[in-house]
N, C-alpha and C positions, 0 to 999 in steps of 0.2 A: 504494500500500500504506500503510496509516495506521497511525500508532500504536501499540505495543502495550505494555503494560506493563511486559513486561521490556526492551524496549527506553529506559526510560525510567531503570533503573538502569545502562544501557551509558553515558547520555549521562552522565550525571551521571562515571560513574567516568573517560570520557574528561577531563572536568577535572579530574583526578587525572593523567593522564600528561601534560595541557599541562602542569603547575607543575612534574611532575620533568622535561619537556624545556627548560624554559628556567628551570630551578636556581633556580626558586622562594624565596623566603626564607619563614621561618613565618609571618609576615605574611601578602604578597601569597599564598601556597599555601591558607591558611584564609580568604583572601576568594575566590580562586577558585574554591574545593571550597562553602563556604556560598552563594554565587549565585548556583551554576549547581543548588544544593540547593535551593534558595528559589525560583528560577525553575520545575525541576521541578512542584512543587507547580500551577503554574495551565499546562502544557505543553497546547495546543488539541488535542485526542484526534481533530478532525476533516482532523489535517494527515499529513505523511509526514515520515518520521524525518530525512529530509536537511534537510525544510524547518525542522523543530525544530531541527533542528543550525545550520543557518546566523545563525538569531538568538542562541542559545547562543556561537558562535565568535566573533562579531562584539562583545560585550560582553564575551570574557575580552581580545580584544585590545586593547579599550578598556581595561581594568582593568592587564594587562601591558605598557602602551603599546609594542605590538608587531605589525603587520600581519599579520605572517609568523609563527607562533607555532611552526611548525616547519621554518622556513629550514634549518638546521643539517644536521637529518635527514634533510630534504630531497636534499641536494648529499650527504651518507652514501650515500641508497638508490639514487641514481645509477649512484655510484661501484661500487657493489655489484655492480648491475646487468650495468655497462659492465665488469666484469672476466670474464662466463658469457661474455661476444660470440663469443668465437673457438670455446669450443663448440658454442655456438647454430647458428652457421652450419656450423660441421662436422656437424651434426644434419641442416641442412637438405639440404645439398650429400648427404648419401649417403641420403636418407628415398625409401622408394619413394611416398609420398604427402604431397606437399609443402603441400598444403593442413591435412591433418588436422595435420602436423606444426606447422607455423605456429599454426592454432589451439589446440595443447597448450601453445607457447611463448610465448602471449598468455594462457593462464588462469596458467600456471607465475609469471608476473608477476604476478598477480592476491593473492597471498597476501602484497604488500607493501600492508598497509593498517594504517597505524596507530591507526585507529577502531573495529576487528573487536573483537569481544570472546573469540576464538580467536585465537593468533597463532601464524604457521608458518613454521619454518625454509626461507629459500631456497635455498640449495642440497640440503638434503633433499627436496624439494619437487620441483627438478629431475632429482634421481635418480631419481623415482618415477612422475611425470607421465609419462612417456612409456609406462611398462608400465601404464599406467590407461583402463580405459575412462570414458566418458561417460557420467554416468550416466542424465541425457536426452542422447539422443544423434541430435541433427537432421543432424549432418555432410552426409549425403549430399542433404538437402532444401534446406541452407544451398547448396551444389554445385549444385544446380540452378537456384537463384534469380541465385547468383552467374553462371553461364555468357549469361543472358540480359540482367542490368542493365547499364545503361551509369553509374547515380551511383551512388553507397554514404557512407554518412554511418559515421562510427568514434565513437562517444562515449567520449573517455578517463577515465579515473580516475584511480588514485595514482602518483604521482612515481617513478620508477626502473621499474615497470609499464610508463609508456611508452615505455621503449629496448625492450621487448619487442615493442610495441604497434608500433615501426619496421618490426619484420624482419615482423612482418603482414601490415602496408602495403607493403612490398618484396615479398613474397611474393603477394600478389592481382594486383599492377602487373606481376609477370615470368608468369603464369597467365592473368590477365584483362588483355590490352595495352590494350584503350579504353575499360575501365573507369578512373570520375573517381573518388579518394578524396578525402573532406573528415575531417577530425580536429579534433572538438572537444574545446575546454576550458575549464574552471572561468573565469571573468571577474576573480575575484579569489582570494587565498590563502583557501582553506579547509580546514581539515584539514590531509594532507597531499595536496592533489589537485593535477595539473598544472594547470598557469595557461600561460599566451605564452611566457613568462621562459624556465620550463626546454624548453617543448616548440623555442622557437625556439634554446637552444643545441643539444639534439640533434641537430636540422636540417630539423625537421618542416616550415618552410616553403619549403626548395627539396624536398624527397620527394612533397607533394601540398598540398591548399588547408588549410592551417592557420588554423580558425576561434574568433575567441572569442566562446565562447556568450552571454557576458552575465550568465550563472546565477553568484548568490552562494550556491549549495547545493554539498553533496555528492553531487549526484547531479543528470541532466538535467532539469530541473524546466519543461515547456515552460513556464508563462504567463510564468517569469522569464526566458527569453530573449530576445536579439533577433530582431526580425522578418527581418532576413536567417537568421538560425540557423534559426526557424519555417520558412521557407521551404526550405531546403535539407533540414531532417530532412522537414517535411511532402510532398515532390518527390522525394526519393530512393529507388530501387527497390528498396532493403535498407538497412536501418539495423543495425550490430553495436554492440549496448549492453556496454560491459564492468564489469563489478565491481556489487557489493551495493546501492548507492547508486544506479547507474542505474534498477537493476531497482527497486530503491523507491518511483521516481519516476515508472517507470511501467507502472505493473502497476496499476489498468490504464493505456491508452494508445487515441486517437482511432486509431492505424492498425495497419495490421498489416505482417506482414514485418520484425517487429524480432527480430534473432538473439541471445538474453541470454547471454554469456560469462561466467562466472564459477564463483567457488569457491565453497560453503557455506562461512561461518564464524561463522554463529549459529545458535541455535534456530528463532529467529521465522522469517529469509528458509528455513530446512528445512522446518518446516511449511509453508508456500505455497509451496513446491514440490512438496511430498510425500517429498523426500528426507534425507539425513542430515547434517549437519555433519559439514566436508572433501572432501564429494563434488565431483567437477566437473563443470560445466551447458553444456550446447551447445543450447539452445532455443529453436527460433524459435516465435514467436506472430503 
């Protein structure tokens, strides 16, 4: 998905919330806001918003001499996260469809994204996810693809999402027992997307095969990652892409069989759906 215009003032304002996340001085805040304003200006119209974004991020954290530009928020939205658990699983333990459930509480995580240009309350979020339908609603097509595959690739997305993104993977592994999950993640800090770091405190590498992509995007950017990542997404009988940024990255895409999880939270990804910002996407293609 390339470009769009208004996606071009999203990026731009997201260097406006790096510099109030890490308490910017007027300084360093007006050299952030002017470079990533100046860079806008020649943005290659023939790429994908993740891939803009990944050169954008990589020179405010040169400029903020700061890797991680949202560490802080990061181990926040966790924590967040890590306090729904005992819900979560109460949800699951009593759901007469423990699939569809799992999948509501992998999109319900989905609305922690600090680069939307929509942002939604989680626990409201929660309250309401479950009384929501789908509004592409592949459920039962995903169900059938799932009963026959033996690999599944999980592409993660933003930080505290992934404790969601657990009970998932928990939830496919007690459904599907010889079914392989692999869970990918960002190679380095971008945005606030999962990288090794947090995906390995939650425990994603004793749960299933915890991979790192390689990709310095927001989103699975194949020619960026490694050739073992190429191989396992290119190999895998289903692929579940989660969040805005996947779907950016590959829409389109060399194969098929990719399930797109996510929440609407802009205009642009609503139109190339067809549907409305806030809705939730169950899609395979």
């Amino acid at each position: 998905m390339l470009i769009d215009t208004e996606c071009i003032g999203c990026i731009v304002n997201q260097s406006r919330k790096v510099a109030d996340a890490i308490n910017a001085d007027e300084v360093l805040y007006k050299k952030l806001v002017g470079d990533v304003e100046q860079m806008s200006l020649s943005f290659d119209r023939d790429s994908t918003p993740p891939e803009i974004a990944a050169d954008v991020y990589a020179h405010m954290s040169v400029l903020a001499n700061k890797e991680d530009l949202y560490s802080e928020l990061k181990s926040l939205s966790t924590q967040k996260a890590q306090s729904f658990l005992p819900f979560l699983y109460d949800k699951l333990k009593t759901s007469e469809d423990r699939l569809l459930t799992a999948l509501k509480i992998a999109v319900a995580g989905n609305v922690i994204d600090l680069a939307a240009a929509v942002e939604f309350d989680l626990q409201e979020e929660l309250e309401k996810v479950f009384e929501s339908r789908f509004s592409d609603n592949n459920v039962a097509y995903l169900q059938n693809l799932l009963e026959s595959a033996h690999n599944i690739v999980i592409l993660g997305d933003n930080t505290g999402e992934h404790i969601f993104d657990y009970l998932l993977i928990e939830t496919l592994q007690e459904l599907y027992p010889s079914l392989r999950c692999s869970y990918f993640v960002r190679g380095v800090p971008i945005i606030n997307d999962v990288t090794l770091k947090e995906a390995k405190e939650a425990g994603f590498d004793t749960l299933c095969e915890l991979v790192d992509s390689g990709v310095n995007t927001p989103g699975f950017s194949y020619e960026r990652a490694t050739p073992y990542a190429q191989k396992l997404f290119d190999e895998a009988d289903v692929v579940i892409s989660k969040g805005m940024g996947n779907y950016e990255s590959l829409t389109p895409s060399h194969r098929r069989d990719i399930c797109f999880l996510l929440k609407v939270k802009c205009n642009v990804v609503a139109t190339s759906l067809g549907r409305d910002v806030g809705d939730i996407i169950c899609k395979v293609i």
